[in-house]
C-alpha positions in Angstrom: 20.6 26.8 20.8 17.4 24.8 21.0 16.4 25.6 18.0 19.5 24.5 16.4 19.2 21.5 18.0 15.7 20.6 16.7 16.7 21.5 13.3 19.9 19.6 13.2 18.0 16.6 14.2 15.2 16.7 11.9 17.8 17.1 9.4 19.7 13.9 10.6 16.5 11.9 10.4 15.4 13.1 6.5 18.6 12.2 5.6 18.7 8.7 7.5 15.0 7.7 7.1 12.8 7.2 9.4 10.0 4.5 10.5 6.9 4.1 12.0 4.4 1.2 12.4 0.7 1.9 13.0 -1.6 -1.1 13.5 -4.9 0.6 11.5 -8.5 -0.8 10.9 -11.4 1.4 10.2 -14.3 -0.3 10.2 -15.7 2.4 7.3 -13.2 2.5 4.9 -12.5 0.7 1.8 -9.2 -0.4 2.4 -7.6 -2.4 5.5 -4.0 -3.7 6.3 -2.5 -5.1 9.4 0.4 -2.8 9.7 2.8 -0.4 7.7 6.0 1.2 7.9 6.6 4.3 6.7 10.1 6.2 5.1 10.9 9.3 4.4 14.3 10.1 3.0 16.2 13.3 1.2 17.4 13.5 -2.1 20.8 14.6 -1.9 21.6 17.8 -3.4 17.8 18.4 -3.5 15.1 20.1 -1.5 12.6 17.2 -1.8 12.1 14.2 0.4 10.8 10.4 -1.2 8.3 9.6 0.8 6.9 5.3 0.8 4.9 3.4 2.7 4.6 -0.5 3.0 1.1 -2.1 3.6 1.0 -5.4 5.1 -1.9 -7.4 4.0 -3.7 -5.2 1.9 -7.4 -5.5 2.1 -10.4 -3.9 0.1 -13.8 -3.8 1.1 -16.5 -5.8 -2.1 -20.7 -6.2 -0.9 -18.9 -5.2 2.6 -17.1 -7.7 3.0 -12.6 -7.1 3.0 -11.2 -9.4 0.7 -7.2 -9.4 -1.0 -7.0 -8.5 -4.2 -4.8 -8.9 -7.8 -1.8 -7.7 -8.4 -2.1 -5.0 -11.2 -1.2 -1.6 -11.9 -4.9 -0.3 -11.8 -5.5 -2.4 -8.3 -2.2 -1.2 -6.7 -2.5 2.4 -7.5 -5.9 2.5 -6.5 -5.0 1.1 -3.1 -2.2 3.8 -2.9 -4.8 6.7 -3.9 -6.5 5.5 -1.1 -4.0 5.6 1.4 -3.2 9.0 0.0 -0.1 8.3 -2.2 0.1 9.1 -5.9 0.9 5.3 -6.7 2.6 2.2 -6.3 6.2 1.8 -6.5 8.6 -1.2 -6.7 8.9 -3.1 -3.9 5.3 -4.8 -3.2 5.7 -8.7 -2.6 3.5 -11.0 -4.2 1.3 -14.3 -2.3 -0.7 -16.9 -4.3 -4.9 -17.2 -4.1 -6.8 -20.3 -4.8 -8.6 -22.1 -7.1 -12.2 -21.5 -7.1 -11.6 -18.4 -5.0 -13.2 -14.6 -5.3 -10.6 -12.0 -4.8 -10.9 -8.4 -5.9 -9.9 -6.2 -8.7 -10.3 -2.3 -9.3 -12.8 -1.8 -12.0 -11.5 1.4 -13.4 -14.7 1.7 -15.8 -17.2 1.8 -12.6 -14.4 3.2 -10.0 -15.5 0.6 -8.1 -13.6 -2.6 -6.2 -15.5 -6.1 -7.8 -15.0 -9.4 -7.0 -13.5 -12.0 -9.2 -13.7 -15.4 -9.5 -10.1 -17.6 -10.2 -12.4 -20.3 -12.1 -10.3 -23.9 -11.6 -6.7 -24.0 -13.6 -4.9 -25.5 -11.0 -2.4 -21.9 -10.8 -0.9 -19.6 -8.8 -3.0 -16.4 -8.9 -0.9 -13.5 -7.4 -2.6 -11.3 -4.6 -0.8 -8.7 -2.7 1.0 -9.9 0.6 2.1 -6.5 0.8 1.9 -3.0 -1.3 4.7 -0.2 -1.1 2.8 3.2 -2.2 5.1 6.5 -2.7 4.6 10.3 -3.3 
């Protein structure tokens, strides 16, 4: 009986979602963020699960030092890889930098984060204000 009880309610919670937050900063990694929440949710008519995370206020770490960085396929899904997803998916939201300002970029050539400088065009430069990574 108890185990058809536990079964029956993981099975209620793939099929509803389910959240958690975790407030995470590790002083040695290359990536920071303030908080995330976490889905998981079943296909229907399918034995696999979509599995996404959201990342509020992404962070990398440049000359150690955590800095926001540009919104870009190669930026997003290195941050994802990171956090141990296979890639970004739709639903990150988007904040503006500054003029004159050094933000980083993924720099696939050198698999390295770099800094980058916005130079002075009076602009919007779009940063991540949060990432959603999946799979």
């Amino acid at each position: 009986m108890k185990n058809l009880y536990f079964s029956g309610l993981i099975a209620a919670l793939l099929s509803c979602g389910v959240s958690a937050n975790a407030n995470e900063i590790n002083v040695e990694a290359n990536t920071s963020f303030t908080r995330s929440t976490t889905s998981v949710e079943q296909v229907a008519g399918s034995a696999t699960s979509l599995s996404t995370a959201t990342y509020l206020n992404p962070v990398v770490r440049v000359n150690n030092s955590y800095r926001n960085f540009f919104v870009g396929s190669l930026s997003g899904n290195q941050f994802c890889k990171e956090q141990g997803h296979k890639e970004e998916v739709t639903g990150s939201s988007v904040k503006c930098g500054e003029d004159e300002s050094s933000y980083a970029e993924y720099d696939w050539y050198d698999s390295a984060w770099v800094s980058k400088s916005t130079g002075s065009k009076n602009q919007c430069y779009p940063l991540y204000a949060s990432i959603k990574c999946g799979n």
